[in-house]
N, C-alpha and C positions, 0 to 999 in steps of 0.2 A: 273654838280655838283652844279652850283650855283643856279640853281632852285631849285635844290633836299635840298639845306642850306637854301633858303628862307621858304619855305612850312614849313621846320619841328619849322623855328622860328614864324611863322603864326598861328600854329595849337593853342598856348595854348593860344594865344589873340582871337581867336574865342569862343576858350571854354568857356570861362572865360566873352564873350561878351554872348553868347549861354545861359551861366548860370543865367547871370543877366535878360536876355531876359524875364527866362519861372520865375524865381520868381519876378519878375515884376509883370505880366500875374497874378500867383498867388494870391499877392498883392490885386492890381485890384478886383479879384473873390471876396476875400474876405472883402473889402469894398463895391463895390454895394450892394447897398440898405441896406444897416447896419444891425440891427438887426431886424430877421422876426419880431421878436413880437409885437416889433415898428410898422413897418410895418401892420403888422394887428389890433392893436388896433386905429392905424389913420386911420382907412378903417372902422370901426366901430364906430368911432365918426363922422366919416362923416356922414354916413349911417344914423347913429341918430340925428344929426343935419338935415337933408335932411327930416329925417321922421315926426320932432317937427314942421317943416316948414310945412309940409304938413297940418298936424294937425291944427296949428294954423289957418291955410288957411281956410281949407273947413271941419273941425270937429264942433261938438256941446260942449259948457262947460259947461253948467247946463240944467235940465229939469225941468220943474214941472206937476204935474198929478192930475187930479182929474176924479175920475171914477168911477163904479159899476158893480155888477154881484151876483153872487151865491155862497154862501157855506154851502157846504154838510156833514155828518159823515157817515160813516162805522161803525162796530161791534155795540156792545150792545148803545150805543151813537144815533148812526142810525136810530136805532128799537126806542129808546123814544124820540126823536127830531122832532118836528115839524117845517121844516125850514119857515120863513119869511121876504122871499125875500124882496129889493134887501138889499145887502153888500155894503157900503159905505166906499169908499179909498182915502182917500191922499198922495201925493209921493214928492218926491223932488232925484233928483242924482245928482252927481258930477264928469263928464269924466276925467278920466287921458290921455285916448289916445280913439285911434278908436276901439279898440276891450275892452276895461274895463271900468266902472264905481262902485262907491257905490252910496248907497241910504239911505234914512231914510223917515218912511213911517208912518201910522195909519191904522186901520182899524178895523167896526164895524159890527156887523152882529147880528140881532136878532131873537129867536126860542123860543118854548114854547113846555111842558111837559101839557098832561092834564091827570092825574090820576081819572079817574072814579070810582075806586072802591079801597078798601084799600090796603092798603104796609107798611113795616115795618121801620114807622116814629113814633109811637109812639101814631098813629092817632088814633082811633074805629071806625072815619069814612075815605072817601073820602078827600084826598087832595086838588084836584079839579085842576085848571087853575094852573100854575108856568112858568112865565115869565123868559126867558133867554137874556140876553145881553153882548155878548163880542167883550171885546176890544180888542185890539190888536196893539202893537208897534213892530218895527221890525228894524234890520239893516240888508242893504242886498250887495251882490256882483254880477254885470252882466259881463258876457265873452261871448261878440258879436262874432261869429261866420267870419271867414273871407271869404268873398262870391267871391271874384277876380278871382276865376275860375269856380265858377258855374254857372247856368243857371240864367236868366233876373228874371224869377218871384223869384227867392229865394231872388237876391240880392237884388232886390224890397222890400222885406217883414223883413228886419234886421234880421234876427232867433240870437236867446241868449239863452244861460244856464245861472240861478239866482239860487242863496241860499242865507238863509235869517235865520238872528239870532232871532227868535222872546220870546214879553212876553206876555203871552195871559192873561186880567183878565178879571173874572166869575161873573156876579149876579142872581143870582136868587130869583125872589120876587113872594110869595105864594098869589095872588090876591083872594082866598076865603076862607084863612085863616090870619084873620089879626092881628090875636093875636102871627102871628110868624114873627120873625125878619130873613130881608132876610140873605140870604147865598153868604157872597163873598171871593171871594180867586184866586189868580195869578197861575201862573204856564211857565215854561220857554219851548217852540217848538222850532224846527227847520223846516222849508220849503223850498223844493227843486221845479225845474221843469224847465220852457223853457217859449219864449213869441217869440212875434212877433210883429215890430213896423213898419206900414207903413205910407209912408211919404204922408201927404195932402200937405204939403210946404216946403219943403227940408228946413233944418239945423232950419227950426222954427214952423212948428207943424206935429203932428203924432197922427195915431190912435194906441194907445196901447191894444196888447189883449195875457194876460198869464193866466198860467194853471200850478197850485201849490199843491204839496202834503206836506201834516204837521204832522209832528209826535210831539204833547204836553204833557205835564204832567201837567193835570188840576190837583186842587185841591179835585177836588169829583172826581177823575177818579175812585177810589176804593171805594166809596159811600157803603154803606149799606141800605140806605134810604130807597130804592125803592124796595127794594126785596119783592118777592111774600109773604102773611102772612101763616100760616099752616091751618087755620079756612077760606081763601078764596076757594072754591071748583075751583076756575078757573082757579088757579095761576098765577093771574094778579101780574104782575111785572118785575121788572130787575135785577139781580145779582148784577149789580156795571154799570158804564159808561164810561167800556171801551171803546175805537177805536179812528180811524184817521181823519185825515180833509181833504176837500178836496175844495180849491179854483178857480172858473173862474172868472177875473176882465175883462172888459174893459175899457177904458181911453182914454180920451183924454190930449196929451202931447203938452205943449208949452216950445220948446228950445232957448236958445240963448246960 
């Protein structure tokens, strides 16, 4: 009997120890490691701390370029463009990290029309020679390509996607009509496409070499100028000067 009295006075100081035990336990759960968010937002500033380090370490923060190459037109543009190579470029970017930069840039390129027989300018005769020189300014965005798992030659070669705000302006000067005053006027593009920068000296020079398509809105894109006359049997001429552009630069790039 006096066991059977102890036990039953035993049982509710266990319980009651039992109880405290597992909300304890509880407790505990739910203080480790506080709030996830916490949690993951300092797991993320780590990360980006660690990434900025890197950066700063072995990244580029400016470039500058000077280069050359070709630019060509499509549609109606095409057909009366005589291109004269090369295209002359200036660059300059400015890296935020290892996979982005912007840029700002120049670029001129010059071509000639030569109309041998009439078109509807106003002319009786032959137009003859018209000198084309455009300019071109641009702001642009590159998204480096993250190569950490691909093959040696790719990571070798930087591959990028660029687009580019561009303002293209136009002159055109009549060299055998000198009683005409040239023809100039701007026009806003845009240029897309991809490049590739290989390193002669890691993080301070590179051979630069991209390939750009341009959709502009020249000033004469809808010309009338040049349209074939009804009295030529040949129908020498152009409807207007539409089409596209088409750029290849290379460059050479000095980083720091």
């Amino acid at each position: 009997m006096k066991y059977l009295l102890f036990i039953f006075l035993l049982l509710p100081t266990l319980s009651f120890a039992q109880a405290d035990l597992e909300f304890g336990i509880e407790d505990d759960d739910l203080k480790i490691g506080g709030d996830i968010f916490n949690d993951f937002n300092e797991d993320l500033e780590s990360n980006q701390v660690l990434e900025d380090e890197r950066f700063y370490r072995y990244g580029r923060f400016f470039s500058f370029q000077i280069g050359a190459g070709l630019t060509t037109f499509d549609g109606n543009r095409g057909e009366a463009y005589e291109n004269d190579p090369p295209t002359f470029g200036l660059g300059f970017n400015y890296f935020l990290d290892f996979q982005s930069s912007y840029g700002l840039g120049l670029e001129i390129s010059k071509h000639h029309i030569f109309l041998d027989e009439p078109v509807n300018f106003g002319q009786p005769n032959r137009i003859g020679l018209v000198d084309v020189t455009m300019l071109r300014v641009y702001f642009s965005y590159r998204y480096y390509i993250d190569t950490a798992n691909l093959g040696t030659a790719i990571t070798y070669s930087n591959p990028y996607f660029v687009g580019r705000l561009e303002y293209w302006y136009t002159t055109n000067k009549f060299r055998d009509q000198s009683q005409l005053d040239n023809d100039n006027g701007g026009g806003l593009g845009f240029g897309t496409g991809f490049g590739l920068e290989f390193p002669v000296k890691l993080r301070e020079s590179y051979i630069n070499v991209e390939f750009l398509f341009h959709s502009v809105n020249f000033h004469d894109k809808f010309t009338q100028n040049y349209r074939p006359v009804p009295t030529n049997p040949s129908g020498f001429g152009y409807e207007d000067l539409t089409g596209n552009v088409w750029t290849t630069m290379v460059a050479y790039v000095f980083s720091w």
